[in-house]
C-alpha positions as CSV (number, residue, x, y, z in Angstrom):
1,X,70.3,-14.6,-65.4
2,X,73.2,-16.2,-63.2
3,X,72.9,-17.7,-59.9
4,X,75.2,-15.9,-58.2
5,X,74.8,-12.3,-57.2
6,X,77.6,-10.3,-59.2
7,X,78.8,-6.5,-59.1
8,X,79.6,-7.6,-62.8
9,X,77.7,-5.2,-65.5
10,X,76.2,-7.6,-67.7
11,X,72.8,-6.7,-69.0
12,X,71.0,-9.3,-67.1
13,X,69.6,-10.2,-63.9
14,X,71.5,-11.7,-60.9
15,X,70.2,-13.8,-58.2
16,X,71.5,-14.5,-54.5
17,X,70.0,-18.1,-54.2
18,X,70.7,-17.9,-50.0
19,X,68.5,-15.0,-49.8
20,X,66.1,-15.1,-52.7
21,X,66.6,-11.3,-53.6
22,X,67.1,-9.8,-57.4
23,X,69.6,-7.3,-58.4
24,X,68.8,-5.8,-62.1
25,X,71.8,-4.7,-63.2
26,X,73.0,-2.5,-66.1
27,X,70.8,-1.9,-68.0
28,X,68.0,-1.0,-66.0
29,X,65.2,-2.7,-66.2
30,X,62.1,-0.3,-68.0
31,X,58.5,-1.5,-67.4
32,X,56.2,-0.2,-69.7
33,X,52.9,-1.4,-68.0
34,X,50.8,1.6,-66.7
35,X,49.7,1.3,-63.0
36,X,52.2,-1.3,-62.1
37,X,52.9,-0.6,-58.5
38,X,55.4,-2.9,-57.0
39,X,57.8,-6.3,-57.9
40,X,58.2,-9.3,-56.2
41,X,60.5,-12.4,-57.4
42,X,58.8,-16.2,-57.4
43,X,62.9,-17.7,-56.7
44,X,60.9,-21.4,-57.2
45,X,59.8,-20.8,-60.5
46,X,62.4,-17.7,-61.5
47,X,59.5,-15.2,-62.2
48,X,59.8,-11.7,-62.3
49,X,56.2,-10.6,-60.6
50,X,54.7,-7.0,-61.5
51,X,51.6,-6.3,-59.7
52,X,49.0,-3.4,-60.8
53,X,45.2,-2.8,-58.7
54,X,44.1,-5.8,-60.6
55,X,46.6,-7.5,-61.9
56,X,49.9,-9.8,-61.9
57,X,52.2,-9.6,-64.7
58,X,54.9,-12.3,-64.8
59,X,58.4,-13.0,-67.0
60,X,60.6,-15.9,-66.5
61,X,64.4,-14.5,-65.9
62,X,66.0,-18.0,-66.5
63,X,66.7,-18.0,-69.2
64,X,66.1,-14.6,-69.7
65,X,64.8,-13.4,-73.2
66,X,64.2,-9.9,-73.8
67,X,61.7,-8.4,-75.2
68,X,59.1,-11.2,-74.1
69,X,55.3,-10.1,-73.6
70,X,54.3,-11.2,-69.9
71,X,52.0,-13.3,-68.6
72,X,49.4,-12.6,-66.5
73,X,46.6,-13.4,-64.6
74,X,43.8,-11.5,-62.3
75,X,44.6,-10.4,-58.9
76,X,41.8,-10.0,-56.9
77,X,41.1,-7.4,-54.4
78,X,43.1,-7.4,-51.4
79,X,46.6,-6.4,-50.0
80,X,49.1,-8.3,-51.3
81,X,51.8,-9.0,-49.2
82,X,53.8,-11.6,-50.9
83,X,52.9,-13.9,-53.9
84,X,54.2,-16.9,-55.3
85,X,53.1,-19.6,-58.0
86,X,53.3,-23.2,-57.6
87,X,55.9,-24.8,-59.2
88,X,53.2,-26.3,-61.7
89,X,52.2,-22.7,-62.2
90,X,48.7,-23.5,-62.2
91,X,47.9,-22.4,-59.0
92,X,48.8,-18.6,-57.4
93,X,49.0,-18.5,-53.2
94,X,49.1,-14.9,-52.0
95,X,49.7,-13.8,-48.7
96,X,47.1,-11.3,-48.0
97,X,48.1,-10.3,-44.4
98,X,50.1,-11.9,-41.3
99,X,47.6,-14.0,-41.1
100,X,46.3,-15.3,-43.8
101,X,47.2,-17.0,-47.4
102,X,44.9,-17.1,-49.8
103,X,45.1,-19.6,-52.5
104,X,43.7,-19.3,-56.4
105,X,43.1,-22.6,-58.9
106,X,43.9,-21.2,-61.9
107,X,41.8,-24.0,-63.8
108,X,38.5,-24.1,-61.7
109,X,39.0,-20.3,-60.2
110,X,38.0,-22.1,-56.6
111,X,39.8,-20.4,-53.4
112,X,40.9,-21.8,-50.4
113,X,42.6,-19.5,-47.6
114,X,45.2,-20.8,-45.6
115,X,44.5,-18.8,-42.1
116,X,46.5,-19.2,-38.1
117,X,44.6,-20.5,-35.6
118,X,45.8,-18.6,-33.0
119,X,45.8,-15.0,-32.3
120,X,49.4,-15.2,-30.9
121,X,51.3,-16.9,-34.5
122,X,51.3,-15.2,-37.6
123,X,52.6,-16.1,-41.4
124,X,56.3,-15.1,-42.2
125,X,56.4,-16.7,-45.2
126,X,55.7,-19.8,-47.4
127,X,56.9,-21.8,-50.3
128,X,56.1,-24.0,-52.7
129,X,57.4,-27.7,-52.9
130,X,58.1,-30.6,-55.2
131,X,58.0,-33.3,-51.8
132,X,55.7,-36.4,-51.6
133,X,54.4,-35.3,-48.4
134,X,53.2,-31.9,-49.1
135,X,52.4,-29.1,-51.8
136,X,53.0,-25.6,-49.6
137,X,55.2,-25.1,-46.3
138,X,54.0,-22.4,-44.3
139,X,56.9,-20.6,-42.3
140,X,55.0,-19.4,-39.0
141,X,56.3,-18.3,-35.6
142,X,55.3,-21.2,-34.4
143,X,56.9,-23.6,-36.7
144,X,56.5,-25.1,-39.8
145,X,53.3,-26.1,-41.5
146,X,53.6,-28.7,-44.2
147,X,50.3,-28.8,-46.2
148,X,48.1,-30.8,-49.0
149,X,46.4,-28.5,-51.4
150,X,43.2,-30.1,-52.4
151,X,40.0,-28.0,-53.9
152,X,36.8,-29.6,-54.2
């Protein structure tokens, strides 16, 4: 795993940090899970996400170790649109639509959903962060929301 992107063919992963994409390079990378239908990368935590109907299989890329069993963890039913664990890794946020985020305690199993209050804004994105102030930024297209995950 490097952190810059690379036309190099090393047999490892390469990451653009400006634009949190992977490139697997040479080798390719084989996944021998049945059902698994799509990847997505977690850039704040370096995890390699492979999602099946009811699952989410994880490997860390840095540092990169192969042959590692993943991790993973139910997925409940739903669309998935984008999902990310907090940088604590014990709780999972995924974006079920434009419109709303659902988040999993991976402790308790409580959920909370993150959801727009107006019609007219919907989610682009969101992130997990280490700051004081707040746990989650929600990237909307009306701003920035900076929010406190509590459950209970």
């Amino acid at each position: 795993m490097s952190g810059k992107a690379s036309a190099s063919n090393h047999p490892c992963f390469s990451v653009s940090d400006a634009l949190s994409h992977v490139y697997i390079q040479y080798p390719p990378l084989k996944c021998a899970l049945a059902g698994t239908g799509s990847f997505l990368y977690d850039d704040g935590n370096k995890l390699l996400l492979g999602l099946t109907s009811d699952r989410v299989f994880s490997w860390k890329t840095a540092p990169y170790i192969p042959h590692v069993a993943p991790s993973s963890d139910p997925l409940f039913d739903g669309p998935v649109l984008s999902i990310r664990y907090s940088l604590d890794l014990k709780l999972l946020a995924i974006q079920r639509s434009n419109y709303e985020v659902q988040i999993w305690n991976k402790q308790t199993g409580d959920t909370i959903s993150q959801k727009c209050r107006f019609e007219s804004e919907s989610i682009l994105g969101f992130f997990w962060t280490d700051c004081p102030i707040c746990d989650i930024v929600f990237v909307k297209t009306s701003g920035l929301n900076f929010k406190i995950i509590l459950f209970g």
